[in-house]
N, C-alpha and C positions, 0 to 999 in steps of 0.2 A: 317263777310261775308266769305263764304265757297270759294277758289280756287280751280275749276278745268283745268287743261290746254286742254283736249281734252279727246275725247268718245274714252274708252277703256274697251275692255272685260272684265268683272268681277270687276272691280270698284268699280262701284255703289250699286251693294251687299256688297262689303268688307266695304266700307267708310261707308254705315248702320249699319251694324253690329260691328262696331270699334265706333260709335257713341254712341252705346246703352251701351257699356261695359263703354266708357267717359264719363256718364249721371249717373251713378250706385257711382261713386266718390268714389273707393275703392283706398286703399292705392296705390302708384307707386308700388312696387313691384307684387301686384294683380292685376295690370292695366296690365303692361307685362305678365305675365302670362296666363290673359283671352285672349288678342289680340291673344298672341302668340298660344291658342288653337282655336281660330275664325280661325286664318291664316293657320291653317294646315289641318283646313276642305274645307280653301277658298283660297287657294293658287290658284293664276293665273296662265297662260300660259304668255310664251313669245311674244306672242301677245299682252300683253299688252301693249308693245313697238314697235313704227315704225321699217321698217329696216334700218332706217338712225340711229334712238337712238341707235339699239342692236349693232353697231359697233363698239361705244366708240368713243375714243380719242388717238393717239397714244401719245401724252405727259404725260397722267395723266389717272386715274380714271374721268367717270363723272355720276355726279347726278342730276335726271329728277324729280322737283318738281311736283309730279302727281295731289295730293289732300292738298290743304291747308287750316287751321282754327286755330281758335285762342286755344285747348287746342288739337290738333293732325294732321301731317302729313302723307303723305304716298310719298314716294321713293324711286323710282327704281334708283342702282347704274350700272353703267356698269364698269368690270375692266376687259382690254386685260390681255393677259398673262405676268407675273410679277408685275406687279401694285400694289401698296400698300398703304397704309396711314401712316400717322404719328401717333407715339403712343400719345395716344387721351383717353378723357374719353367726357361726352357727359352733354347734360343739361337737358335731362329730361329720363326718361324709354324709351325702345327702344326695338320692336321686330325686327325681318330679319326674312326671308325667303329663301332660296337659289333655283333660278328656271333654274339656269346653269354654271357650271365649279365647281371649289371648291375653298373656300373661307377658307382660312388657316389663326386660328385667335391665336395671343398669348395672353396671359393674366398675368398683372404684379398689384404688390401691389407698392405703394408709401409708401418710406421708410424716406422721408424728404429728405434727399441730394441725394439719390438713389431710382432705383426701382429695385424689386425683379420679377421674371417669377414665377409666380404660376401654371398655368397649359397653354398647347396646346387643340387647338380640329381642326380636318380637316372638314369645313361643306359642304355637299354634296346637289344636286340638290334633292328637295323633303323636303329638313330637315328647323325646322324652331325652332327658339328660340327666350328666350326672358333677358332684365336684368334691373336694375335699379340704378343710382348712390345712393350709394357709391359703388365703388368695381365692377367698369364699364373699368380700365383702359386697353384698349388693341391697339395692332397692328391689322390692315387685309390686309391679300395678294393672289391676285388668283395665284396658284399656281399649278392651270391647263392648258393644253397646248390649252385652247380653249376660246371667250370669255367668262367671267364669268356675269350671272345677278341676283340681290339679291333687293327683296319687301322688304323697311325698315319702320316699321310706330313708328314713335316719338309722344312723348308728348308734343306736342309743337308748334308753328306753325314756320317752319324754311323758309317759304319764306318770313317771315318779319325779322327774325334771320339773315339770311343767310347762318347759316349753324346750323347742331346739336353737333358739337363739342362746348363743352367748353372752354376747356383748353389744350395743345400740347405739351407734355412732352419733353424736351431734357435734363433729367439728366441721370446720367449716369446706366447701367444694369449690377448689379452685382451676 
């Protein structure tokens, strides 16, 4: 059974059309792929979100369980300025969208006792991507002076999860 939490603009187009590409049972990494070009034709406005949600949190990042089912969510995060995660890899394929601030992501390989930085990218409002484990592990930090809000759709259904993180890296970066 599908969760919706509430009637938001352009939704119910997106969670169709993210249905249809879930129904096709193309490998994870072609599942991120297609969403993640659904999503750059369908990227929302910030209306998708109250003005109470676009606020955030000042203790943390937070995430608004928009659309949920048993093999895909949709999630809007909001991060005030500075805000970050833990370096994180995820449990299933994962597109984003970025629809405000910039979302500064780094990206590391697991080396066994260590992880390694492979590359940066700064993702900007408008910009949308997509990735699949393995070789998901990253930080994210808005590191724009404004809030930041970012459409994430997983494979997976994370409001029975509770989250799309798998696993929380604390070794060390060398």
């Amino acid at each position: 059974m599908a969760t919706t939490t509430a009637v938001r603009p352009g939704l119910d187009t997106l969670v169709s059309g993210i249905s249809g590409i879930v129904a096709q049972r193309l490998g994870v990494r072609e599942t991120a792929y297609a969403v993640a070009d659904l999503l750059r034709d369908r990227l929302p406005g910030l209306d998708i979100l109250t003005p109470q949600e676009r606020a955030g949190s000042p203790g943390t990042y937070v995430s608004h369980v928009l659309h949920a089912q048993e093999d895909f969510s949709v999630v809007a995060v909001v991060w005030r300025p500075g805000q970050f995660t833990a370096i994180h890899d995820h449990v299933s394929w994962c597109t984003f969208g970025i629809l405000s601030g910039i979302e500064h992501e780094t990206l590391y390989r697991d080396m066994g006792d260590h992880l390694v930085e492979i590359g940066r990218a700064d993702n900007r409002p408008g910009e949308v991507s997509g990735f699949a484990p393995p070789g998901d592990i990253h930080v994210v930090r808005n590191t724009s002076g404004e809030v930041g809000v970012s459409l994430h759709v997983y494979g997976a259904d994370v409001a029975r999860l509770g989250s799309s993180v798998r696993r929380v890296y604390d070794l060390p970066v060398r």
